[in-house]
C-alpha positions in Angstrom: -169.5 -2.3 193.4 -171.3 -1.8 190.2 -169.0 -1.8 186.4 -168.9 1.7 185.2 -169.3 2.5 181.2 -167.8 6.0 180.4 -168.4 7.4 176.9 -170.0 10.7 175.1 -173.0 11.7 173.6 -172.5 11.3 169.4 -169.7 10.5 167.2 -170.6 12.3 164.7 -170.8 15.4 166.0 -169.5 17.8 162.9 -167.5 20.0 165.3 -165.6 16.3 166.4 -164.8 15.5 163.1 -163.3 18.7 162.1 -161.4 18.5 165.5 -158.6 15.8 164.3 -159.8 13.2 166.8 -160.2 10.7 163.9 -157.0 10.1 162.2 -157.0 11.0 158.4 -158.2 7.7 156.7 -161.2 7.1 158.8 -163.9 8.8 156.9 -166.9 6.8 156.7 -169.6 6.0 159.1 -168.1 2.5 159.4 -164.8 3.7 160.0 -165.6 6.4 162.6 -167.6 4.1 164.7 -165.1 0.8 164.8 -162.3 3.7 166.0 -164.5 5.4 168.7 -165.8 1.7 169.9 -162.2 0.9 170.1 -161.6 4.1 172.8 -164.4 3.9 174.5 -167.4 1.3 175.9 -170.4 3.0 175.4 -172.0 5.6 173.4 -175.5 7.6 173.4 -176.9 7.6 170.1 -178.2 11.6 169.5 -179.8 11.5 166.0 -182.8 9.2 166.9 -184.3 12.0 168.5 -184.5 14.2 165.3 -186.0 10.8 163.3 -186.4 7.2 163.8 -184.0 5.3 162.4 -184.5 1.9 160.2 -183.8 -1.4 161.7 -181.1 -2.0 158.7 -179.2 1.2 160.6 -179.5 -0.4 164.2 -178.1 -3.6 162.7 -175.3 -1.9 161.3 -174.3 0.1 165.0 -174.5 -3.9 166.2 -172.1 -5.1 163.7 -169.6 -2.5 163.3 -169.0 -2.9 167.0 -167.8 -5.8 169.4 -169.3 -7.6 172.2 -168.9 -5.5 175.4 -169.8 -2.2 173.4 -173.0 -0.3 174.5 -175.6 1.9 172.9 -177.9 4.1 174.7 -180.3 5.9 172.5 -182.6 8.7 172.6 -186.2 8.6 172.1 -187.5 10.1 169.4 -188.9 13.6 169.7 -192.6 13.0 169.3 -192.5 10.4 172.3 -190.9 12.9 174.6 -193.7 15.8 174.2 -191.0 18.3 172.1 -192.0 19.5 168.6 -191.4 17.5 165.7 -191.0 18.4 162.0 -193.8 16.6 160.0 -190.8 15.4 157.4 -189.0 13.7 160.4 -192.4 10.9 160.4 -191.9 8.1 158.3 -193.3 9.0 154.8 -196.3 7.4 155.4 -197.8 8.3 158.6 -197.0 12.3 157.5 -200.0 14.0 157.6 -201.9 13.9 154.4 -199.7 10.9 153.3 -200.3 7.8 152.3 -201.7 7.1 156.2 -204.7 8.8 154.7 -205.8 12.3 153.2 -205.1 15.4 155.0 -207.9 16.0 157.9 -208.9 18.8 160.5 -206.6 17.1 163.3 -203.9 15.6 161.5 -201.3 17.9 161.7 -201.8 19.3 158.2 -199.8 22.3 157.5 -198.2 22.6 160.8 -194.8 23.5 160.7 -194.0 21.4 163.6 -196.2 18.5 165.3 -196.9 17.0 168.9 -198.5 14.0 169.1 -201.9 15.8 170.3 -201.8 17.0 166.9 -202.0 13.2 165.3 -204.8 10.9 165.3 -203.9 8.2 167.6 -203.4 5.3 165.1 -200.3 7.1 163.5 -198.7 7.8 167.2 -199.5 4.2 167.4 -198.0 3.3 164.4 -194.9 5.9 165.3 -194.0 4.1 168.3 -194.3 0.7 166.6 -192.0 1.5 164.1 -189.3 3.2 166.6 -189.0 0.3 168.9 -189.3 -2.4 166.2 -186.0 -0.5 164.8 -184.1 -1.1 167.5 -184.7 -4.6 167.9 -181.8 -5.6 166.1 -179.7 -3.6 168.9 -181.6 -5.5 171.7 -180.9 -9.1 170.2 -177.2 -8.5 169.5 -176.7 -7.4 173.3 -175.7 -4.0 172.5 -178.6 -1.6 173.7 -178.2 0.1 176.8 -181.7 1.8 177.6 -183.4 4.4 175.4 -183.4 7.9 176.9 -186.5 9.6 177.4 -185.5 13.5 178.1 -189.0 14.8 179.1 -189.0 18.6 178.4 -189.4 22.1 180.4 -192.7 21.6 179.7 -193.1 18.3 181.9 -193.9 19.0 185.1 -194.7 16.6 188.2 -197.9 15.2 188.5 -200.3 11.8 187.8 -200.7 12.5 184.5 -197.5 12.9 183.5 -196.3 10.0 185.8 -198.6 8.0 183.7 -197.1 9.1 180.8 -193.4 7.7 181.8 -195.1 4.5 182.8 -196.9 4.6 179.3 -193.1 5.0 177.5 -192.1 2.1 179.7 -194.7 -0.2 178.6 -194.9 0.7 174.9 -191.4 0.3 175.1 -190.9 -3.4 175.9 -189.1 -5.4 175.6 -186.5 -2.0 175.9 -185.5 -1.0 178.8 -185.8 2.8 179.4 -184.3 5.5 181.1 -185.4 9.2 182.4 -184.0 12.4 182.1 -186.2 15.7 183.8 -185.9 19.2 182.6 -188.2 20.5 184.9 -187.1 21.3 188.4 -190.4 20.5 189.8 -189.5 16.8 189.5 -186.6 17.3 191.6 -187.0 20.3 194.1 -186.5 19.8 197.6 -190.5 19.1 198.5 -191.2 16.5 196.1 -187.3 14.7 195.3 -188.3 11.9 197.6 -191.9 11.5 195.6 -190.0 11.3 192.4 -187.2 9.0 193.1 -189.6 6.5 195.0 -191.9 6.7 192.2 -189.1 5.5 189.3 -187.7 2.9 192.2 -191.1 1.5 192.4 -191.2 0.2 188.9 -187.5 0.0 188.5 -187.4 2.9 185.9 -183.6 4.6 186.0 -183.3 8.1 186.9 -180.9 10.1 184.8 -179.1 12.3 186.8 -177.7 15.7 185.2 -174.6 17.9 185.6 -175.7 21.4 183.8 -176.0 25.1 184.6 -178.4 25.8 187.5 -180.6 29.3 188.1 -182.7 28.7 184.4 -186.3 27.5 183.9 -185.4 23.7 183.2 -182.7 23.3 185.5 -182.2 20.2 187.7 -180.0 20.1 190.4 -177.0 17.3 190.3 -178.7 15.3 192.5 -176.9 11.3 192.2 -179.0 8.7 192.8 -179.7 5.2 191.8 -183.6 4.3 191.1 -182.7 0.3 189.4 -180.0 -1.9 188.7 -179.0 0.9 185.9 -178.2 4.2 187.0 -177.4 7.0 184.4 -175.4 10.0 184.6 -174.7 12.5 181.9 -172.6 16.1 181.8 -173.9 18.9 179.9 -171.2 21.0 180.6 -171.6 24.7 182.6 -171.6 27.0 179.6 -172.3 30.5 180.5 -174.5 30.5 176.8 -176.8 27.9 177.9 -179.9 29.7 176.9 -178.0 30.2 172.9 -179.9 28.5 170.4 -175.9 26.9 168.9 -175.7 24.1 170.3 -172.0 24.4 170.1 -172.1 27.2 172.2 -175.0 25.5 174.9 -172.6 22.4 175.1 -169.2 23.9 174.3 -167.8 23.3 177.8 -164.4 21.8 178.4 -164.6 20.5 181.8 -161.6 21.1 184.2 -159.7 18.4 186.0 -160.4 19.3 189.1 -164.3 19.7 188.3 -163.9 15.7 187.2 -161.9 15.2 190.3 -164.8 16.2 192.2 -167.4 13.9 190.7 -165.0 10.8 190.7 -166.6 10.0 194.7 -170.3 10.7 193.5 -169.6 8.1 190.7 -168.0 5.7 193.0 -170.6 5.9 195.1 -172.9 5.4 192.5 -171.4 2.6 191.3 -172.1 1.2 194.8 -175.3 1.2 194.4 -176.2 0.4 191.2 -175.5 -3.2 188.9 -174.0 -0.8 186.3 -173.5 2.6 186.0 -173.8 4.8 182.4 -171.3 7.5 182.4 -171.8 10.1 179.7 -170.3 13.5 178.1 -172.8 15.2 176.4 -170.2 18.7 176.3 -170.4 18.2 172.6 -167.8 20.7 170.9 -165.1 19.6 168.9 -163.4 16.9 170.8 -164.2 18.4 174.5 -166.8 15.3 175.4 -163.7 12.6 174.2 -161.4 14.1 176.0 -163.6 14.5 179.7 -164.4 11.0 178.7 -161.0 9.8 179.0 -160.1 12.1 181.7 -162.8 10.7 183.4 -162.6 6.7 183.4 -159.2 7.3 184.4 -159.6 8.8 187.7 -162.0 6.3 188.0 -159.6 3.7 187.5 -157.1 5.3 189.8 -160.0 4.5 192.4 -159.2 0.8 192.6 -162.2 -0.7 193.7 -164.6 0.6 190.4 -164.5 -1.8 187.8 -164.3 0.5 184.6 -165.2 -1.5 181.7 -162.8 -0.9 179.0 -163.5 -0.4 175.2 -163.9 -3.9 174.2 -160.7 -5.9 172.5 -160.3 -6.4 169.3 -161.2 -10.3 167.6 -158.7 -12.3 167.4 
Protein backbone atom coordinates (compact mmCIF):
# COMPACT_ATOMS: atom_id res chain seq x y z
CA UNK A 1 0.00 0.00 0.00
CA UNK A 2 1.15 3.22 -1.35
CA UNK A 3 1.63 6.62 1.33
CA UNK A 4 -1.10 9.06 0.62
CA UNK A 5 -0.36 13.04 0.60
CA UNK A 6 -3.69 15.01 1.12
CA UNK A 7 -3.56 18.81 0.71
CA UNK A 8 -5.37 21.74 -1.46
CA UNK A 9 -4.78 23.60 -4.44
CA UNK A 10 -3.22 27.32 -3.16
CA UNK A 11 -2.69 29.02 0.05
CA UNK A 12 -3.11 32.05 -0.94
CA UNK A 13 -6.26 31.99 -2.23
CA UNK A 14 -7.82 35.70 -1.23
CA UNK A 15 -11.18 34.08 -0.34
CA UNK A 16 -8.94 31.74 2.29
CA UNK A 17 -7.41 34.46 3.79
CA UNK A 18 -10.44 36.47 4.48
CA UNK A 19 -11.92 33.18 5.79
CA UNK A 20 -10.13 33.17 9.39
CA UNK A 21 -8.18 29.99 8.68
CA UNK A 22 -4.93 31.76 9.48
CA UNK A 23 -4.88 33.01 12.96
CA UNK A 24 -4.41 36.88 13.23
CA UNK A 25 -0.61 37.29 13.38
CA UNK A 26 0.21 35.27 10.40
CA UNK A 27 0.30 37.76 7.69
CA UNK A 28 3.15 37.35 5.44
CA UNK A 29 3.96 34.96 2.74
CA UNK A 30 6.37 33.36 5.15
CA UNK A 31 4.06 33.04 7.78
CA UNK A 32 1.06 31.70 5.82
CA UNK A 33 3.12 28.99 4.29
CA UNK A 34 5.20 27.56 7.62
CA UNK A 35 1.24 27.39 9.21
CA UNK A 36 -0.37 25.60 6.23
CA UNK A 37 2.89 23.17 5.91
CA UNK A 38 2.32 22.50 9.54
CA UNK A 39 -1.60 21.15 8.72
CA UNK A 40 -0.98 19.57 5.92
CA UNK A 41 1.84 17.45 3.57
CA UNK A 42 1.51 18.70 0.36
CA UNK A 43 0.36 21.58 -1.57
CA UNK A 44 -0.30 22.42 -5.51
CA UNK A 45 1.33 25.50 -6.33
CA UNK A 46 -1.62 27.57 -8.67
CA UNK A 47 0.18 30.86 -9.58
CA UNK A 48 2.86 29.33 -11.88
CA UNK A 49 0.35 28.89 -14.36
CA UNK A 50 -0.44 32.73 -14.70
CA UNK A 51 3.73 33.46 -14.83
CA UNK A 52 6.84 31.68 -14.21
CA UNK A 53 8.21 32.23 -11.15
CA UNK A 54 12.12 33.00 -10.24
CA UNK A 55 14.31 30.45 -8.86
CA UNK A 56 14.88 32.85 -5.70
CA UNK A 57 10.81 32.19 -5.12
CA UNK A 58 11.22 28.31 -5.52
CA UNK A 59 14.05 28.48 -3.00
CA UNK A 60 12.04 30.24 -0.66
CA UNK A 61 8.78 27.44 -0.87
CA UNK A 62 11.94 24.91 -0.11
CA UNK A 63 13.04 26.71 2.91
CA UNK A 64 10.09 27.93 4.57
CA UNK A 65 8.97 24.35 4.67
CA UNK A 66 10.40 21.04 6.33
CA UNK A 67 11.59 17.81 4.98
CA UNK A 68 8.49 15.62 4.21
CA UNK A 69 6.53 18.65 2.79
CA UNK A 70 5.54 18.41 -1.01
CA UNK A 71 5.01 20.79 -3.85
CA UNK A 72 3.24 20.02 -6.99
CA UNK A 73 3.12 22.87 -9.45
CA UNK A 74 1.37 23.87 -12.39
CA UNK A 75 2.88 24.44 -15.68
CA UNK A 76 2.79 27.56 -16.93
CA UNK A 77 0.07 28.55 -19.34
CA UNK A 78 2.02 28.88 -22.62
CA UNK A 79 3.29 25.09 -22.21
CA UNK A 80 -0.23 23.87 -21.81
CA UNK A 81 -1.73 25.40 -25.19
CA UNK A 82 -4.23 28.10 -23.07
CA UNK A 83 -3.76 31.89 -23.80
CA UNK A 84 -1.25 33.82 -22.24
CA UNK A 85 -0.97 37.53 -21.56
CA UNK A 86 2.20 38.91 -23.33
CA UNK A 87 3.16 40.73 -19.74
CA UNK A 88 3.11 37.26 -17.98
CA UNK A 89 6.66 36.45 -20.41
CA UNK A 90 9.74 37.32 -18.81
CA UNK A 91 10.47 40.94 -19.80
CA UNK A 92 12.72 39.91 -22.28
CA UNK A 93 11.35 37.36 -24.48
CA UNK A 94 7.90 39.81 -24.69
CA UNK A 95 7.38 40.39 -28.01
CA UNK A 96 9.17 43.45 -29.29
CA UNK A 97 11.37 43.29 -26.20
CA UNK A 98 14.74 43.13 -25.69
CA UNK A 99 14.50 39.35 -27.45
CA UNK A 100 14.46 41.43 -30.54
CA UNK A 101 12.23 44.13 -32.34
CA UNK A 102 8.72 43.55 -32.88
CA UNK A 103 8.13 41.21 -36.19
CA UNK A 104 5.15 39.81 -38.28
CA UNK A 105 4.97 36.56 -36.11
CA UNK A 106 5.93 37.50 -32.78
CA UNK A 107 3.05 38.04 -31.08
CA UNK A 108 3.05 41.89 -31.38
CA UNK A 109 -0.02 43.50 -30.27
CA UNK A 110 -1.90 40.51 -29.34
CA UNK A 111 -3.75 40.72 -26.40
CA UNK A 112 -3.15 37.24 -25.55
CA UNK A 113 -0.36 34.75 -26.98
CA UNK A 114 -0.02 30.83 -27.80
CA UNK A 115 3.12 29.64 -28.43
CA UNK A 116 2.21 29.33 -32.31
CA UNK A 117 2.30 32.97 -32.09
CA UNK A 118 6.18 33.03 -30.87
CA UNK A 119 9.16 32.36 -32.82
CA UNK A 120 10.52 29.20 -31.59
CA UNK A 121 13.76 30.43 -29.87
CA UNK A 122 11.64 32.46 -27.25
CA UNK A 123 9.32 29.18 -26.51
CA UNK A 124 12.62 27.74 -26.23
CA UNK A 125 13.92 30.15 -24.03
CA UNK A 126 10.30 30.12 -22.11
CA UNK A 127 10.67 26.62 -21.12
CA UNK A 128 14.29 27.02 -20.16
CA UNK A 129 13.68 29.51 -17.80
CA UNK A 130 10.47 27.73 -16.15
CA UNK A 131 12.17 24.56 -15.38
CA UNK A 132 15.51 26.05 -14.46
CA UNK A 133 13.17 27.95 -11.67
CA UNK A 134 12.24 25.09 -10.11
CA UNK A 135 15.36 23.55 -9.73
CA UNK A 136 15.93 24.69 -6.38
CA UNK A 137 12.51 22.75 -5.45
CA UNK A 138 13.92 19.51 -7.16
CA UNK A 139 17.35 19.64 -5.21
CA UNK A 140 15.84 20.34 -1.76
CA UNK A 141 13.46 17.10 -2.19
CA UNK A 142 10.38 19.13 -2.12
CA UNK A 143 8.83 18.92 -5.74
CA UNK A 144 6.18 16.68 -6.34
CA UNK A 145 5.56 16.63 -10.27
CA UNK A 146 4.54 19.69 -12.31
CA UNK A 147 0.92 19.63 -13.56
CA UNK A 148 0.29 19.89 -17.11
CA UNK A 149 -3.75 20.57 -17.43
CA UNK A 150 -4.03 20.24 -21.29
CA UNK A 151 -7.15 22.32 -22.26
CA UNK A 152 -10.78 21.66 -24.02
CA UNK A 153 -9.01 22.32 -26.86
CA UNK A 154 -6.67 19.11 -26.54
CA UNK A 155 -8.08 16.37 -27.99
CA UNK A 156 -6.70 12.61 -28.51
CA UNK A 157 -4.50 11.96 -31.24
CA UNK A 158 -0.48 11.48 -32.34
CA UNK A 159 0.16 14.86 -32.43
CA UNK A 160 -1.00 15.84 -29.37
CA UNK A 161 0.49 12.55 -27.76
CA UNK A 162 3.67 13.89 -29.04
CA UNK A 163 3.14 16.94 -27.47
CA UNK A 164 2.80 15.37 -23.77
CA UNK A 165 5.92 13.34 -24.57
CA UNK A 166 7.57 16.70 -25.75
CA UNK A 167 6.58 18.36 -21.99
CA UNK A 168 8.05 15.23 -20.53
CA UNK A 169 11.27 15.59 -22.11
CA UNK A 170 11.79 19.32 -22.02
CA UNK A 171 10.89 18.82 -18.64
CA UNK A 172 13.70 16.72 -17.16
CA UNK A 173 15.02 16.24 -14.80
CA UNK A 174 11.12 17.09 -13.44
CA UNK A 175 8.84 14.67 -13.25
CA UNK A 176 5.45 15.55 -14.70
CA UNK A 177 2.03 14.85 -14.39
CA UNK A 178 -1.29 15.00 -16.74
CA UNK A 179 -4.47 16.41 -16.31
CA UNK A 180 -7.32 16.06 -19.58
CA UNK A 181 -10.09 18.50 -20.16
CA UNK A 182 -11.26 16.91 -23.06
CA UNK A 183 -13.47 13.88 -22.82
CA UNK A 184 -12.11 12.40 -25.90
CA UNK A 185 -9.01 11.26 -23.96
CA UNK A 186 -11.11 9.42 -21.65
CA UNK A 187 -14.44 8.20 -23.28
CA UNK A 188 -15.32 4.74 -23.18
CA UNK A 189 -13.66 3.78 -26.92
CA UNK A 190 -10.36 5.14 -26.40
CA UNK A 191 -9.79 5.01 -22.11
CA UNK A 192 -7.77 1.92 -22.64
CA UNK A 193 -5.58 3.82 -25.59
CA UNK A 194 -4.93 6.64 -23.16
CA UNK A 195 -4.11 5.02 -20.02
CA UNK A 196 -1.67 2.42 -21.80
CA UNK A 197 -0.22 5.21 -23.62
CA UNK A 198 0.89 7.35 -20.18
CA UNK A 199 1.79 3.74 -18.58
CA UNK A 200 4.08 3.15 -21.36
CA UNK A 201 6.41 5.98 -20.49
CA UNK A 202 5.47 6.15 -16.90
CA UNK A 203 3.78 9.58 -17.23
CA UNK A 204 0.98 9.87 -14.21
CA UNK A 205 -2.58 10.39 -15.09
CA UNK A 206 -4.39 12.89 -13.11
CA UNK A 207 -7.62 11.75 -12.37
CA UNK A 208 -10.58 14.47 -11.76
CA UNK A 209 -13.64 14.71 -9.60
CA UNK A 210 -15.87 17.69 -11.38
CA UNK A 211 -19.24 18.36 -12.86
CA UNK A 212 -19.99 15.98 -15.84
CA UNK A 213 -22.57 16.80 -19.01
CA UNK A 214 -20.16 20.09 -20.28
CA UNK A 215 -17.77 20.23 -23.20
CA UNK A 216 -14.44 19.52 -21.13
CA UNK A 217 -15.70 17.11 -18.76
CA UNK A 218 -13.85 13.86 -17.79
CA UNK A 219 -15.41 11.33 -16.11
CA UNK A 220 -13.89 10.18 -12.38
CA UNK A 221 -12.24 7.52 -13.79
CA UNK A 222 -9.25 6.25 -10.80
CA UNK A 223 -6.38 4.89 -12.11
CA UNK A 224 -2.78 4.56 -11.58
CA UNK A 225 -0.44 5.02 -14.91
CA UNK A 226 3.38 5.17 -12.60
CA UNK A 227 4.63 4.87 -9.28
CA UNK A 228 2.76 8.50 -8.75
CA UNK A 229 -0.84 8.65 -9.20
CA UNK A 230 -2.72 12.05 -8.87
CA UNK A 231 -6.11 12.81 -7.86
CA UNK A 232 -7.60 16.23 -7.55
CA UNK A 233 -11.47 17.51 -6.63
CA UNK A 234 -12.91 20.38 -8.37
CA UNK A 235 -15.89 20.40 -6.51
CA UNK A 236 -19.74 19.85 -8.32
CA UNK A 237 -20.73 23.46 -8.49
CA UNK A 238 -23.86 23.97 -10.35
CA UNK A 239 -21.99 27.52 -11.85
CA UNK A 240 -19.23 25.64 -13.42
CA UNK A 241 -19.48 27.34 -16.70
CA UNK A 242 -19.25 31.10 -14.43
CA UNK A 243 -16.29 32.95 -15.33
CA UNK A 244 -15.77 33.57 -10.86
CA UNK A 245 -13.76 31.26 -10.12
CA UNK A 246 -15.20 31.47 -6.66
CA UNK A 247 -18.28 30.43 -7.93
CA UNK A 248 -16.73 27.44 -10.51
CA UNK A 249 -14.89 26.02 -7.42
CA UNK A 250 -17.09 27.18 -4.52
CA UNK A 251 -18.16 23.66 -3.55
CA UNK A 252 -18.12 22.42 -0.02
CA UNK A 253 -18.00 18.86 -0.37
CA UNK A 254 -20.34 16.66 1.98
CA UNK A 255 -19.13 13.96 4.30
CA UNK A 256 -20.73 11.40 2.80
CA UNK A 257 -19.55 12.42 -0.82
CA UNK A 258 -15.81 12.00 0.90
CA UNK A 259 -17.01 8.89 2.45
CA UNK A 260 -17.53 7.55 -0.86
CA UNK A 261 -14.14 8.26 -2.44
CA UNK A 262 -12.20 7.05 0.77
CA UNK A 263 -12.35 3.06 -1.17
CA UNK A 264 -11.29 4.58 -4.58
CA UNK A 265 -8.35 6.26 -2.80
CA UNK A 266 -7.48 3.19 -0.96
CA UNK A 267 -7.51 1.37 -3.77
CA UNK A 268 -5.46 3.72 -5.38
CA UNK A 269 -3.07 3.81 -2.93
CA UNK A 270 -2.71 0.03 -3.72
CA UNK A 271 -1.59 0.51 -6.69
CA UNK A 272 0.49 3.24 -6.86
CA UNK A 273 4.27 4.11 -4.68
CA UNK A 274 2.47 7.32 -3.64
CA UNK A 275 -0.61 8.83 -4.10
CA UNK A 276 -1.29 12.99 -4.45
CA UNK A 277 -4.48 13.86 -2.87
CA UNK A 278 -5.75 17.27 -3.76
CA UNK A 279 -8.72 19.99 -3.08
CA UNK A 280 -8.83 22.26 -5.62
CA UNK A 281 -12.79 23.48 -4.22
CA UNK A 282 -11.01 26.81 -3.68
CA UNK A 283 -13.53 29.20 -1.73
CA UNK A 284 -12.85 30.48 1.49
CA UNK A 285 -11.59 27.67 3.55
CA UNK A 286 -13.90 24.87 1.77
CA UNK A 287 -10.59 22.99 0.14
CA UNK A 288 -8.83 22.97 4.02
CA UNK A 289 -11.52 21.75 5.46
CA UNK A 290 -12.33 18.57 2.67
CA UNK A 291 -8.63 18.28 3.15
CA UNK A 292 -8.80 17.45 6.62
CA UNK A 293 -12.00 15.69 6.36
CA UNK A 294 -10.51 13.71 4.02
CA UNK A 295 -7.02 12.30 5.33
CA UNK A 296 -8.98 11.35 8.29
CA UNK A 297 -11.23 8.91 6.87
CA UNK A 298 -8.37 7.78 5.33
CA UNK A 299 -6.72 7.28 8.44
CA UNK A 300 -9.67 5.55 9.97
CA UNK A 301 -8.88 2.98 7.11
CA UNK A 302 -5.90 1.40 8.87
CA UNK A 303 -3.94 -0.01 6.32
CA UNK A 304 -3.26 3.60 4.21
CA UNK A 305 -0.27 5.20 5.43
CA UNK A 306 -1.34 8.95 5.37
CA UNK A 307 1.70 10.99 5.56
CA UNK A 308 1.21 13.66 8.09
CA UNK A 309 2.31 17.40 7.87
CA UNK A 310 5.87 17.09 8.68
CA UNK A 311 7.07 17.75 12.60
CA UNK A 312 8.42 20.59 13.61
CA UNK A 313 12.72 20.78 14.15
CA UNK A 314 13.77 20.11 17.17
Amino acid sequence: MGEVLVGTASWTDKTLLASGWYPPGVTTAEERLRFYAGHFPLVEVDSTYYAPPSQETARLWAERTRPGFVFDVKAFSLLTGHPTRPAALPRRLRPGGDAGPAADGDGAGKKNLYAADLPPGVVDQVWEAFVSALLPLQEAGRLGAVLFQFPRWFPIGERNKRYILECKRRCEPLPISVEFRNRTWMSAENRAETLDFLRSYAIPYVCVDMPQGHPCSVPPVVAATSGLAVVRFHGHSAKWTSHDIHEKFGYLYSPEELREWSPRLRELAGEADTTHVLMNNCYRDYAQTNAGQLAALLRDAADVPVRPAPAPSE
